[in-house]
C-alpha positions as CSV (number, residue, x, y, z in Angstrom):
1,X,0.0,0.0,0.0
2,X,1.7,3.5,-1.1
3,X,1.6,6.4,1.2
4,X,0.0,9.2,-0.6
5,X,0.5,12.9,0.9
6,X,-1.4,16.4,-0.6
7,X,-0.5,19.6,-0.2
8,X,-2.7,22.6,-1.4
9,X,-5.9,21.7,-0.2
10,X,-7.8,24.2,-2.6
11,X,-9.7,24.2,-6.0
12,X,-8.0,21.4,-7.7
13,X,-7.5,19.0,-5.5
14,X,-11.4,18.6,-5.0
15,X,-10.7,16.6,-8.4
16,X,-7.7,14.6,-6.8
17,X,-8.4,13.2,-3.6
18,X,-11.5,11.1,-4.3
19,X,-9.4,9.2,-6.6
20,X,-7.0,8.8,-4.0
21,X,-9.6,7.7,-1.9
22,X,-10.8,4.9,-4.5
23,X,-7.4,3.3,-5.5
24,X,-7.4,0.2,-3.9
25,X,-3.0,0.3,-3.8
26,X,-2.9,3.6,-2.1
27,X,-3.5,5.2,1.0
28,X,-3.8,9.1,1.4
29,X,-2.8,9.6,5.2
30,X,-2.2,13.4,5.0
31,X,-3.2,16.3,4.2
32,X,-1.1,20.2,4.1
33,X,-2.7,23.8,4.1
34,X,-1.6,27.1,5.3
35,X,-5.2,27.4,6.1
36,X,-6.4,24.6,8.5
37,X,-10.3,25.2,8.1
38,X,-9.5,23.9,4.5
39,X,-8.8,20.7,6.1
40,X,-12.2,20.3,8.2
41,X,-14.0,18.1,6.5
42,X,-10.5,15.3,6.4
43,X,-10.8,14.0,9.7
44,X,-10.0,10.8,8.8
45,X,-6.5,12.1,7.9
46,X,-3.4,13.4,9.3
47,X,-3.7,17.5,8.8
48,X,-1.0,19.6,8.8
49,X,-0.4,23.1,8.4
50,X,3.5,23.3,8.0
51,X,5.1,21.2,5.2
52,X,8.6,20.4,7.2
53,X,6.4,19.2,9.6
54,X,4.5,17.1,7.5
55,X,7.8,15.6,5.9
56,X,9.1,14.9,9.2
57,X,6.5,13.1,10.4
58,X,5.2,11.2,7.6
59,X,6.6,8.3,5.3
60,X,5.5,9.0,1.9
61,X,5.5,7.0,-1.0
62,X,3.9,9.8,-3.6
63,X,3.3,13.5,-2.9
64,X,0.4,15.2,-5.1
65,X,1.2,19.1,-5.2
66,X,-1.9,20.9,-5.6
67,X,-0.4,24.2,-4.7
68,X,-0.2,27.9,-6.5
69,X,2.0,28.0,-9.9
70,X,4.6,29.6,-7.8
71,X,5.3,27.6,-5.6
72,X,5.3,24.1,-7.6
73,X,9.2,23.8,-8.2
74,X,10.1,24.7,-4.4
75,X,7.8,22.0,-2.7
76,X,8.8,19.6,-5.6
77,X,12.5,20.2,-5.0
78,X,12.0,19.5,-1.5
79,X,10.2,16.4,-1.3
80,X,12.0,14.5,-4.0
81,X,15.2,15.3,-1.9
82,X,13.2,13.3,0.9
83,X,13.0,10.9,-1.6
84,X,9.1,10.8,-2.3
85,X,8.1,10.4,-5.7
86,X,6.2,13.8,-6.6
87,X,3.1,14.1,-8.6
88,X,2.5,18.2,-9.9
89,X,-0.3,20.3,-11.2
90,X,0.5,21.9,-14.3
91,X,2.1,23.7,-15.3
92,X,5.2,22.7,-13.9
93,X,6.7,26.2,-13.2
94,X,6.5,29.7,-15.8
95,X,10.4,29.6,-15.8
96,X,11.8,27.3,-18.5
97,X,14.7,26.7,-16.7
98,X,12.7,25.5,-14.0
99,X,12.3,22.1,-16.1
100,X,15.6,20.8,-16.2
101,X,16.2,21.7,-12.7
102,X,13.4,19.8,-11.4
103,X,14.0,16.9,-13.4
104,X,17.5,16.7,-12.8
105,X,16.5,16.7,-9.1
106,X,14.4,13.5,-9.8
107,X,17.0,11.8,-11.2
108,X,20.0,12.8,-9.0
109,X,17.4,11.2,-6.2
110,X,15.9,7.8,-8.1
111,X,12.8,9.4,-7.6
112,X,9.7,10.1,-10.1
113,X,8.4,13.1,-11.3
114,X,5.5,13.7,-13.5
115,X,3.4,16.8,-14.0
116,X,-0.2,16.5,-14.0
117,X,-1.2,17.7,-18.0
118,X,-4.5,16.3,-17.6
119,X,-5.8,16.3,-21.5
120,X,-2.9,13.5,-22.5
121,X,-5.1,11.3,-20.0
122,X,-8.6,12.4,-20.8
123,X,-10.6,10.0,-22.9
124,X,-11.9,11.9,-25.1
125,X,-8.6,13.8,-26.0
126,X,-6.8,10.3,-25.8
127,X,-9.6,9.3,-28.8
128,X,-7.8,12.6,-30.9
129,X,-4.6,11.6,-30.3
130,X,-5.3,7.8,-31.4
131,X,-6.8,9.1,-34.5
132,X,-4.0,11.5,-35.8
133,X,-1.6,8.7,-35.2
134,X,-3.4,5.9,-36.7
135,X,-5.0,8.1,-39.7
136,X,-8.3,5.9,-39.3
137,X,-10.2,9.0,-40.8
138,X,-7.3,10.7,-43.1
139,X,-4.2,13.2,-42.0
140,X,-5.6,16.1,-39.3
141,X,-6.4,19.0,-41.7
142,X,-7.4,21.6,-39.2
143,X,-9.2,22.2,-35.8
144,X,-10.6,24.4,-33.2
145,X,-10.1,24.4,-29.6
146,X,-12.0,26.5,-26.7
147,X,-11.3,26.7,-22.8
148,X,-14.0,29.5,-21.5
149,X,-14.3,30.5,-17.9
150,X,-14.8,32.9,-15.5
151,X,-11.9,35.3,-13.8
152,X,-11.0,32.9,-11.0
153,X,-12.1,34.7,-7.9
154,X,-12.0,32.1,-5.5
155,X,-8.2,32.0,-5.7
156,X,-6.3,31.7,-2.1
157,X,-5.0,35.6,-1.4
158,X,-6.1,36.3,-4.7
159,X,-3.0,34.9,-6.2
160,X,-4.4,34.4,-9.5
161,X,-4.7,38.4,-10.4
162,X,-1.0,38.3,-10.3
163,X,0.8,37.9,-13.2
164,X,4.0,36.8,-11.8
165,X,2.5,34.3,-9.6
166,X,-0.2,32.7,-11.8
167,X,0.9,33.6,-15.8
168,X,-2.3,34.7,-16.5
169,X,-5.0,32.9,-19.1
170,X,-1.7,31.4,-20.9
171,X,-0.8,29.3,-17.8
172,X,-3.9,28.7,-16.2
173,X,-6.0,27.8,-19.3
174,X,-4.8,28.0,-22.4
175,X,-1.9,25.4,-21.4
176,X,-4.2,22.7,-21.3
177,X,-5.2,22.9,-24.9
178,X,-1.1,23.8,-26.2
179,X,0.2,20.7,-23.9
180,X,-2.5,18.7,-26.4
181,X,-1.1,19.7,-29.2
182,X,2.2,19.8,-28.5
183,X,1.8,16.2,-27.3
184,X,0.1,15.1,-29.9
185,X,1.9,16.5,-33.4
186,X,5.2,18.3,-31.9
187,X,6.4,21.9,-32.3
188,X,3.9,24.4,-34.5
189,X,5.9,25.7,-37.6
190,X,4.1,29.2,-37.2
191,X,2.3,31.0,-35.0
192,X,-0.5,33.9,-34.7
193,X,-1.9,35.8,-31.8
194,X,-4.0,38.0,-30.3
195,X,-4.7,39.2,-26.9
196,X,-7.4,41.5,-24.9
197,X,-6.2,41.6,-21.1
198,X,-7.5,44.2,-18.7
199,X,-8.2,44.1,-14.5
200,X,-8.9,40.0,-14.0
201,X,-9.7,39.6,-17.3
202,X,-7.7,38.0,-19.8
203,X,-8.8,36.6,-23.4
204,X,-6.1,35.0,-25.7
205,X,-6.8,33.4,-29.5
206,X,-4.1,31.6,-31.0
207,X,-3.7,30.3,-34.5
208,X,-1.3,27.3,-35.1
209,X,0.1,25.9,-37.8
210,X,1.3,22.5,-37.5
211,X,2.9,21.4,-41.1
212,X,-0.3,22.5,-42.9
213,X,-2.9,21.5,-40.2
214,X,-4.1,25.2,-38.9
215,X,-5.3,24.7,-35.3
216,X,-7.2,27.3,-33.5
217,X,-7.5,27.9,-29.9
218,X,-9.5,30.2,-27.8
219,X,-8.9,30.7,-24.1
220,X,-11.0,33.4,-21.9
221,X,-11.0,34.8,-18.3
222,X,-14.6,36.7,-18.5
223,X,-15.9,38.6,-15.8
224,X,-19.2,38.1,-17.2
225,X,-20.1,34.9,-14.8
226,X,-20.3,32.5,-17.8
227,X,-20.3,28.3,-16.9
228,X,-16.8,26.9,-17.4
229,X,-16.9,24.5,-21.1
230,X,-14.5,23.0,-22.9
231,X,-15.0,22.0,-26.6
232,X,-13.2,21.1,-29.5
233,X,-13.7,20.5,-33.4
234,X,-11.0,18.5,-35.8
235,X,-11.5,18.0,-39.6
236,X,-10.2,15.0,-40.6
237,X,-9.9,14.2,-44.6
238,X,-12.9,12.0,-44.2
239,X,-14.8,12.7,-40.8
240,X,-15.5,15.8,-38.1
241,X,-14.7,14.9,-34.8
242,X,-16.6,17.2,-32.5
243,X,-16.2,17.0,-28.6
244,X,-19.3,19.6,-27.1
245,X,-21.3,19.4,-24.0
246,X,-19.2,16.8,-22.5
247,X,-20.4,14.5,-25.7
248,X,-17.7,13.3,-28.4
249,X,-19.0,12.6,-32.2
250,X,-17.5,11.7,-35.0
251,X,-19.2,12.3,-38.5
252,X,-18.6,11.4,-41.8
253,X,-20.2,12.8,-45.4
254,X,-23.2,10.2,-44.7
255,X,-23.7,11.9,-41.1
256,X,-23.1,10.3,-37.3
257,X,-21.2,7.3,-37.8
258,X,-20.0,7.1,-34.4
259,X,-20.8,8.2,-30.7
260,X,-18.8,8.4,-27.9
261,X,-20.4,9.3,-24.6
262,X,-18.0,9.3,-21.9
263,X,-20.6,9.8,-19.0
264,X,-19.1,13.2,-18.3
265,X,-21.3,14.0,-15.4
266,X,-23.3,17.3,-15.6
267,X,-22.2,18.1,-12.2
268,X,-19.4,20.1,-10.9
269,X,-17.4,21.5,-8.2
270,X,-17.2,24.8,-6.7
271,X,-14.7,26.7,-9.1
272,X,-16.1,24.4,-12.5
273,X,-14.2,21.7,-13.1
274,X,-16.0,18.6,-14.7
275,X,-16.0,15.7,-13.4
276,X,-14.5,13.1,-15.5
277,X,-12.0,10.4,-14.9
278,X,-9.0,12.3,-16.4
279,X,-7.9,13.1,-13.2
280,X,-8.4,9.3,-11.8
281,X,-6.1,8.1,-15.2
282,X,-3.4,10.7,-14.7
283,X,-3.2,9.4,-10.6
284,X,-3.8,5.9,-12.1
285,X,-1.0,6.1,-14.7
286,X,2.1,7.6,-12.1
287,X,0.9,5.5,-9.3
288,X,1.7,2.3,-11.5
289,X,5.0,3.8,-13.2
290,X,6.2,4.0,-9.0
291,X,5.4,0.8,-8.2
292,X,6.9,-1.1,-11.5
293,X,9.7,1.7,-11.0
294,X,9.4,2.6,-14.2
295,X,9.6,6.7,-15.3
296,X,6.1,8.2,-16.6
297,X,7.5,9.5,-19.8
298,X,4.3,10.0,-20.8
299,X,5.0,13.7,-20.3
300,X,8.4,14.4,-21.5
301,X,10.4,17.3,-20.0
302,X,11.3,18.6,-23.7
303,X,7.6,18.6,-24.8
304,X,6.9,21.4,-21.0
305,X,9.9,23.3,-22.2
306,X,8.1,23.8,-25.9
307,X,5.2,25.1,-24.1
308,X,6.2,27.1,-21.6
309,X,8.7,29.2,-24.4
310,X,5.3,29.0,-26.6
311,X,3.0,30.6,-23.4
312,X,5.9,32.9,-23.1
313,X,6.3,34.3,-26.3
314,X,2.2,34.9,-26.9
């Protein structure tokens, strides 16, 4: 049984510790926050509100960071020269550099490293992926991309407003969608941008060209109160594949030929995240790479250096 330890008990990790909680192989014994009252409903577990603490009192097998952008490389850095296998929320860091440091940390101490780009474990972007590489429908001709939410308000001292801490609607949402694409058909040949960004709001569009396959990508921090969605639409040279209202479908020139309903539950929690099993395959997928001790290289450090120098330069 793997000991499992969280820190950052705030918006995200609503969507991690349930599937903690289900995995039959692991245990989640603690729990860290700054804040203890965000700890109250955890009885069950060991809550702490100092990290060294936490580290001196607890054998871990895993940590799962689910702390503020800024402080991901710090915390990392610190447990996996403990030697507990570490576990990240994207996006691993807005420095670059940060990248090679982190992982060279990993490997200096035999420990693993992953960071947690959900959409290369989400079924329906999984589906994507299979079909560009296996051509079932024709080469990827082009393809649109949206990631829509509200300014992020609920955000612990308001760290999201600032720039330097959070990187804005590039970091927050608009890396899901890149890390995708990135992922899935390398480094774009050409990019084109625009941006509208005022007081906690933030609206980027993005236009990539990937050898001749144009994707485009809309990203949005509204202060207009609209629900959280995230869509997509790729033409294929024989079929549409068209992800909307948590519902996949893929058409052809005759019409449906194929539907995909991943269950996506209507329901979600407090700041919008849908509840899917992305999350559970992500924590599924790194707990089994540290029990066969075996490196998740299903997030390569090369492919988060592309992205972040992308984010940076939009």
């Amino acid at each position: 049984m793997l000991k499992v330890g969280l820190i950052g008990v705030g918006g995200i990790s609503v969507a991690h510790i349930p599937c903690w909680e289900k995995f039959e192989d692991t245990e989640l014994v603690a729990l860290c926050d700054v804040r203890l009252e965000q700890m109250k409903n955890y009885s069950d577990k060991r809550c702490y509100t100092d990290f060294d603490t936490m580290l001196e009192n607890e054998t871990l097998d895993i940590l799962d960071i689910c702390l503020p952008t800024y402080l991901h490389p710090e915390y990392a850095i610190k447990a996996m020269k403990k030697g507990i296998n570490v576990v990240c929320e994207k996006p691993i860091s807005l420095k670059r550099e940060d990248v090679k440091k982190i992982y060279a940390v990993a490997e200096k101490n035999n420990v693993k490293f992953m960071v947690a780009q959900v959409l290369r474990f989400w079924d329906e972007y999984e589906f994507v992926k299979e079909l560009i590489d296996n051509k079932k429908y024709g080469k990827l001709l082009s393809g649109s991309m949206q990631r829509l939410n509200i300014f992020p308000d609920w955000s612990f001292e308001d760290w999201m407003a600032d720039e330097e801490k959070s990187g804005f609607v590039p970091f927050d949402l608009h890396i899901h969608d890149l890390d995708f694409l990135v992922y899935a058909l390398g480094k774009p040949t050409e990019i084109k941008s625009f941006r509208s960004k005022g007081q906690k709001q933030d609206v980027i569009e993005v236009l990539y060209n990937f050898g001749g396959a144009y994707i485009n990508c809309e990203a949005t921090w509204y202060k207009g109160k609209i629900p959280f969605n995230a869509n997509f639409r790729f033409q294929f040279e024989e079929a549409a594949v068209i992800y909307y209202a948590g519902k996949l479908n893929v058409y052809d020139q005759n019409g449906k030929i194929e539907t995909d309903d991943r269950k996506q539950q209507k329901n979600e929690d407090t700041i919008g995240i849908p509840k899917s099993n992305g999350y559970a395959n992500e924590l599924r997928y790194f707990t089994d790479c540290v029990k066969n001790d075996t490196f998740p290289d299903k997030v390569k450090p090369e492919e988060l250096e592309e992205v972040i120098s992308i984010l940076h330069s939009l």
